[in-house]
C-alpha positions in Angstrom: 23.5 26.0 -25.8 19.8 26.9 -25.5 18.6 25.5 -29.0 21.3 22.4 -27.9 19.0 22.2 -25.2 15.8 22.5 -27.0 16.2 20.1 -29.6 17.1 17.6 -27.3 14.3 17.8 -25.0 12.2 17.5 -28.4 13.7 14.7 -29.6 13.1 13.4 -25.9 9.3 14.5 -26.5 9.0 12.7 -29.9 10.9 9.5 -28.3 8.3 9.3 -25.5 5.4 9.6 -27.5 7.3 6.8 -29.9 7.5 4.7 -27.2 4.0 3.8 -26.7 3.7 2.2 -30.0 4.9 -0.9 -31.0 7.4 0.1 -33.2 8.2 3.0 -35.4 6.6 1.6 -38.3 3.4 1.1 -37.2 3.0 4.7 -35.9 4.4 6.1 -39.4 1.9 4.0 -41.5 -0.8 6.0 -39.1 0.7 9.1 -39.7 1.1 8.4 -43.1 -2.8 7.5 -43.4 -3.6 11.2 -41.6 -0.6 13.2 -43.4 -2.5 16.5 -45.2 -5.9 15.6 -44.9 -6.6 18.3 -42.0 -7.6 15.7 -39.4 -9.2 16.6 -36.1 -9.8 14.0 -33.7 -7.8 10.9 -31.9 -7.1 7.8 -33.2 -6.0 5.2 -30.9 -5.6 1.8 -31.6 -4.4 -1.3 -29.0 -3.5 -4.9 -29.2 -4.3 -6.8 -25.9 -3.7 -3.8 -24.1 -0.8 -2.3 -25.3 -1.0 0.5 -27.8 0.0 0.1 -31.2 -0.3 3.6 -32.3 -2.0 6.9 -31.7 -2.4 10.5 -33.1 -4.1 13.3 -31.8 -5.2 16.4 -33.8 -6.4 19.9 -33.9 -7.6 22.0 -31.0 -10.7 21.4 -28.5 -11.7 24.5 -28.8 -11.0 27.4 -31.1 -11.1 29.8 -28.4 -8.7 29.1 -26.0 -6.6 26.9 -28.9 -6.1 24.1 -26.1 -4.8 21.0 -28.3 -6.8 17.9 -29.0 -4.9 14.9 -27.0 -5.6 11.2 -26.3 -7.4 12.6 -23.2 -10.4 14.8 -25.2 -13.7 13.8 -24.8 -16.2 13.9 -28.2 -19.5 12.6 -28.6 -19.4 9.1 -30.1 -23.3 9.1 -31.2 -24.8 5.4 -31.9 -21.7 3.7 -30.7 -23.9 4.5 -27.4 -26.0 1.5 -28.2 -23.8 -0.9 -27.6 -23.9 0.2 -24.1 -28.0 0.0 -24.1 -27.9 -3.5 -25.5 -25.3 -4.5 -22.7 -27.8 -3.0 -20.2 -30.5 -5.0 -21.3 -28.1 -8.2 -21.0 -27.1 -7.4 -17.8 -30.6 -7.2 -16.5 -31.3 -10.5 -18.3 -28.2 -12.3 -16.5 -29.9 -11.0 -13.2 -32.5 -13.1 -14.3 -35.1 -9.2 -13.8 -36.3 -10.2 -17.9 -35.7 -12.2 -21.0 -35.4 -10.8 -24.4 -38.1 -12.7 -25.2 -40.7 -10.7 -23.2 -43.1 -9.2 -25.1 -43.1 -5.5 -25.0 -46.9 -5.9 -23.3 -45.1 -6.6 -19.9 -43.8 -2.8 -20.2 -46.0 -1.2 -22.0 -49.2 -3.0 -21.2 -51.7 -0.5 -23.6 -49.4 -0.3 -26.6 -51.4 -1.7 -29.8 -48.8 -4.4 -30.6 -47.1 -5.2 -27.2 -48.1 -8.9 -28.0 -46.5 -9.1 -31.3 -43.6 -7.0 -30.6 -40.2 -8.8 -28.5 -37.5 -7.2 -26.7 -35.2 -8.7 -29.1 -36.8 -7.2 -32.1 -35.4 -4.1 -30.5 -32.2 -4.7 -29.9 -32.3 -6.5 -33.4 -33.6 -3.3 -35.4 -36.2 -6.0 -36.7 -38.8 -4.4 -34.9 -41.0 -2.3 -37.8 -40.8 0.9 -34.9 -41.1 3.9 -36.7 -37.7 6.1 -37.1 -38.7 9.2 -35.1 -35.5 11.5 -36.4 -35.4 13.2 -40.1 -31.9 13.8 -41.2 -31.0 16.6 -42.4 -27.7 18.6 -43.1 -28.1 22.5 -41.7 -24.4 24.5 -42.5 -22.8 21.4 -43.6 -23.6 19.2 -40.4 -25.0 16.0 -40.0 -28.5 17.1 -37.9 -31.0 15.1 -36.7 -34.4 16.6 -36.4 -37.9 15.5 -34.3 -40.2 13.8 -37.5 -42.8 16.7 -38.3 -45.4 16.4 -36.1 -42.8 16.2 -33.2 -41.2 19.4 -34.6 -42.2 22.0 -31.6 -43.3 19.0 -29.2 -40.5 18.2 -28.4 -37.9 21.5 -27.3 -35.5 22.7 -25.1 -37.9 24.5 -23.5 -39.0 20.8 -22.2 -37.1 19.1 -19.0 -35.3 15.7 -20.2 -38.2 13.8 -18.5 -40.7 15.8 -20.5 -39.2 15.4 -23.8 -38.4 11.6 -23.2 -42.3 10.9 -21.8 -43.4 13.0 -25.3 -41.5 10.8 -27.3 -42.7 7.8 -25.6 -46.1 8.5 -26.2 -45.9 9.6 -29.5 -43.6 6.2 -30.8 -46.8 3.8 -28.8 -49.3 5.6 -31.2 -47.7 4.7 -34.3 -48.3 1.9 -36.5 -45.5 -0.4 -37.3 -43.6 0.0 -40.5 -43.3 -3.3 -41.6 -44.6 -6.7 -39.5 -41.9 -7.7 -36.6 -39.3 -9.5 -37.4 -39.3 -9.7 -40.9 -37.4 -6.8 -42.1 -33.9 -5.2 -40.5 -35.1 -1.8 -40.7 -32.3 0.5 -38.3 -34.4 2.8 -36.2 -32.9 4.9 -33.2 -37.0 4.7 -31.8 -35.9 0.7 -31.1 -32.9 1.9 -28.3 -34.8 4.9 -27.0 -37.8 2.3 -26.0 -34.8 0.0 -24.8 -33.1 2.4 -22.5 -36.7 3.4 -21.3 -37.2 -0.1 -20.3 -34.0 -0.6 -18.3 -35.3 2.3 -16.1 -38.9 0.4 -15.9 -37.3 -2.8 -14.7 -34.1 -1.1 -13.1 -36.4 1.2 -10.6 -32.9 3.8 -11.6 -32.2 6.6 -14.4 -30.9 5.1 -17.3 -28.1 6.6 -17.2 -27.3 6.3 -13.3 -27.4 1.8 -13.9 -25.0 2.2 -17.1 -23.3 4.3 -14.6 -23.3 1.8 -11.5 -23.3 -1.6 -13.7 -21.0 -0.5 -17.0 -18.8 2.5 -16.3 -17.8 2.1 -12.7 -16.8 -1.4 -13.1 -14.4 -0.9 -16.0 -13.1 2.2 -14.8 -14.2 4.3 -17.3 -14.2 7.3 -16.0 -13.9 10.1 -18.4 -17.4 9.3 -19.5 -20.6 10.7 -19.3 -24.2 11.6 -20.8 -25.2 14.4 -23.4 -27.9 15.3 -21.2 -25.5 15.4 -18.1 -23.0 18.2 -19.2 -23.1 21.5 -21.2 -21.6 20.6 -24.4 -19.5 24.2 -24.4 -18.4 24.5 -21.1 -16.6 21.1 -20.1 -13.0 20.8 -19.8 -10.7 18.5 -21.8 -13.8 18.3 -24.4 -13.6 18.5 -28.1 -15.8 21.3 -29.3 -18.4 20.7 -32.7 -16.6 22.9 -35.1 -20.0 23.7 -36.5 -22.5 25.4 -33.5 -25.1 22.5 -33.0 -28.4 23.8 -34.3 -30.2 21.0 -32.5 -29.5 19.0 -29.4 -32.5 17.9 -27.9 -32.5 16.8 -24.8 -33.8 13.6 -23.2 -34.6 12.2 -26.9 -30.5 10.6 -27.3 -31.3 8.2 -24.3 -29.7 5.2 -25.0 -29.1 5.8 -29.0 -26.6 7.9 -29.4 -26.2 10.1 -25.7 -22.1 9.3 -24.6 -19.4 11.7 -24.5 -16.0 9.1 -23.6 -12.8 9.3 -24.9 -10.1 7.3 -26.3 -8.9 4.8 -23.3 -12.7 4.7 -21.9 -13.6 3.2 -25.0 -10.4 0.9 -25.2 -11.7 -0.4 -21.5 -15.0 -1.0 -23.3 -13.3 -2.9 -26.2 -11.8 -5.0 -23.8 -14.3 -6.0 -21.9 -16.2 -7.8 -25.1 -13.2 -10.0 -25.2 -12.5 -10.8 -21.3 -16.3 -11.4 -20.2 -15.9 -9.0 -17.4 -19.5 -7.6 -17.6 -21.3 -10.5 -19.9 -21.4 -13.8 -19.8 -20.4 -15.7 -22.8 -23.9 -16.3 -23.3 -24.9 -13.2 -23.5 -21.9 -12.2 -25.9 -22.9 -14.9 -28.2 -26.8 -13.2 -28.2 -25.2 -9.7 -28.6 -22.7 -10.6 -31.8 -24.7 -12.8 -34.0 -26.0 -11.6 -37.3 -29.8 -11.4 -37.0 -30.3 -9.6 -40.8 -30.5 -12.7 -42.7 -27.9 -12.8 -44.7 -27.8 -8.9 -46.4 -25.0 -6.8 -45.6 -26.2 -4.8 -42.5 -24.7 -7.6 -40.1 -26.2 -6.2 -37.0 -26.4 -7.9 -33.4 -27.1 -6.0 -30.7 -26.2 -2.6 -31.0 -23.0 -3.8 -32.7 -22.4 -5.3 -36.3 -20.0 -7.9 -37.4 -17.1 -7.9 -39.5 -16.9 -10.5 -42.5 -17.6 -13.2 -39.3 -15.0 -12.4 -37.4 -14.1 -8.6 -35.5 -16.9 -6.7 -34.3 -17.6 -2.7 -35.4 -20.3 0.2 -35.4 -19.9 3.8 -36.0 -21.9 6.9 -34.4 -22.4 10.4 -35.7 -23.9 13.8 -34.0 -23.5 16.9 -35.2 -19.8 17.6 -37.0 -18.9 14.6 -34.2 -18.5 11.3 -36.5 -16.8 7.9 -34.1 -16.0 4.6 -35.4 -14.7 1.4 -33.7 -14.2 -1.7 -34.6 -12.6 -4.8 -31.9 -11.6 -8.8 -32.6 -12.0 -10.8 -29.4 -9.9 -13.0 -31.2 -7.0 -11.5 -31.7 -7.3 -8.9 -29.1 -7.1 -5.4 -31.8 -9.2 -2.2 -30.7 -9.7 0.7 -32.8 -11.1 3.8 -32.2 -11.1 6.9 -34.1 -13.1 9.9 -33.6 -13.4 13.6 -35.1 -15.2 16.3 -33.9 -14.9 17.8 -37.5 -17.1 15.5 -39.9 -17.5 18.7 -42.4 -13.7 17.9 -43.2 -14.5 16.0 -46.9 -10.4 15.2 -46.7 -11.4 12.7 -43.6 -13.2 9.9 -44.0 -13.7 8.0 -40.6 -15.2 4.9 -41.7 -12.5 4.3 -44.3 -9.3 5.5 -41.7 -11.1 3.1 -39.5 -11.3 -0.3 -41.8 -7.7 0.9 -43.0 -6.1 0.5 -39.4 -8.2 -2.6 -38.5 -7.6 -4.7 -41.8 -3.8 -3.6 -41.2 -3.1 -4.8 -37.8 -6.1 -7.1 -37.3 -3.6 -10.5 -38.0 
């Protein structure tokens, strides 16, 4: 009677989670997609609000063995810049700049703060030197200070220190290339960008995205690196690799979010519905500025063959992809906090679901 009992309240379980999906196909093709490759993250992906299907993997962390859900937190890396770019917009609509001010109204003594836009910035267009070196320490993607910032900026620095340090150091270099006639992605462009929402703001950075992006959407499982202590937050998804760099202050507004799954679907959604910009300003934020090669970047977001809209963010063994169609209303978002995995390719899970359902 017991096992009767048991089986039935799993089936029950199995039927529940079922349920959320549009149909039993759908949710087996995702299954199918993840079967045997070892996955560890959430996948979650939504059609005009309702979900399609979902999968949640692995453990948060290998301590405690708490299981990975649709819940979990993980650091989503430069899909963060979307949310700097919409910043930016915002302040435009409220008419505080243009993204045609030259960078001289914020940084009146930098070299070439005449020749250099706002939009450059947000363009990657910019010449602005890169100011992280990639490299990969036990398997993981890091990202380390250039050389000559190597031991400037540490964690023996407050946020403000390290952030003013990098400041200074990106004003003294020369541009890489003259503005606007390369796409060259830099994370030094978004870094500047974020610093210039607090110059015109008069707030934190992070306390306006909180106030003017996250509190109206209701997103409110999400936060900033710099905010939290990456291993000792609950309902968060552990690197499976101990970070040998996190550096704080320098992820401002290039890469700094920890969200999870239904955060970013209220995100997704809000591209489409015009709840925070203005068509106006969504037009500015998803053309294709790159003339024509195949990076396809806005504003802190790429487009997809003309018509959805995608980016993807790594940091640390964290790796996040997502990719939206105001048109036809599909989100996806997939995320792993186990990039080291060589069985799970996100970018390629991701395009999978999206040129699946995307119709």
């Amino acid at each position: 009677m017991k096992k009767t009992i048991a089986l039935l309240l799993a089936a029950l379980i199995t039927l529940t989670v079922l349920a959320s999906c549009k149909n039993y196909e759908d949710q087996a093709y995702l299954n199918n997609l993840l079967d045997g490759t070892g996955f560890s993250g959430v996948v979650l992906v939504t059609k005009n609000g309702h979900t399609i299907c979902e999968a949640a993997q692995g453990v948060e962390n290998n301590n405690s063995n708490q299981n990975i859900t649709t819940d979990t937190r993980f650091c989503i890396g430069s899909v963060s810049k979307q949310f700097a770019a919409t910043a930016i917009l915002l302040l435009q609509q409220d008419g505080k700049l243009s993204v045609d001010d030259n960078l001289s109204k914020y940084f009146p003594s930098y070299k070439y703060g005449n020749d250099l836009k706002i939009r450059h910035l947000l363009e990657m267009r910019s010449g602005i030197k890169e100011f992280y070196d990639v490299e990969y320490i036990d398997d993981a993607f890091t990202e380390l200070p250039t050389e000559d910032l190597r031991g400037v900026i540490t964690n023996d620095n407050t946020v403000e220190q390290n952030q003013k340090l990098l400041e200074d150091w990106l004003l003294r270099q020369p541009l890489e290339f003259e503005p606007d006639t390369e796409f060259e992605y830099s994370n030094s462009n978004y870094f500047l960008l974020a610093w210039i929402v607090e110059i015109v703001s008069e707030k934190s950075y992070n306390d306006f995205v909180r106030e003017r992006i996250f509190e109206p959407l209701g997103m409110k499982h999400t936060t900033f690196i710099d905010d939290v202590d990456l291993f000792n937050q609950p309902h968060f998804a552990e690197p499976t690799v101990t970070p040998q760099t996190v550096y704080v202050g320098v992820t401002m507004g290039l890469g700094d979010m920890i969200s999870n799954a239904d955060d970013i679907d209220l995100w997704l959604t809000s591209l489409r519905t015009n709840e925070l910009l203005t068509e106006e300003s969504m037009e500015m934020m998803t053309t294709d500025y790159t003339d024509g090669d195949d990076e396809n970047y806005g504003f802190g977001i790429r487009t997809y063959y003309g018509q959805g809209l995608f980016h993807s963010g790594r940091f640390t063994t964290y790796e996040a992809m997502v990719f939206t169609d105001p048109k036809t209303g599909i989100n996806v978002f997939t995320v792993t906090n186990d990039d080291i995995n060589q069985n799970v390719d996100i970018p390629e899970i991701s395009r999978t679901l999206y040129d699946n359902f995307d119709a």
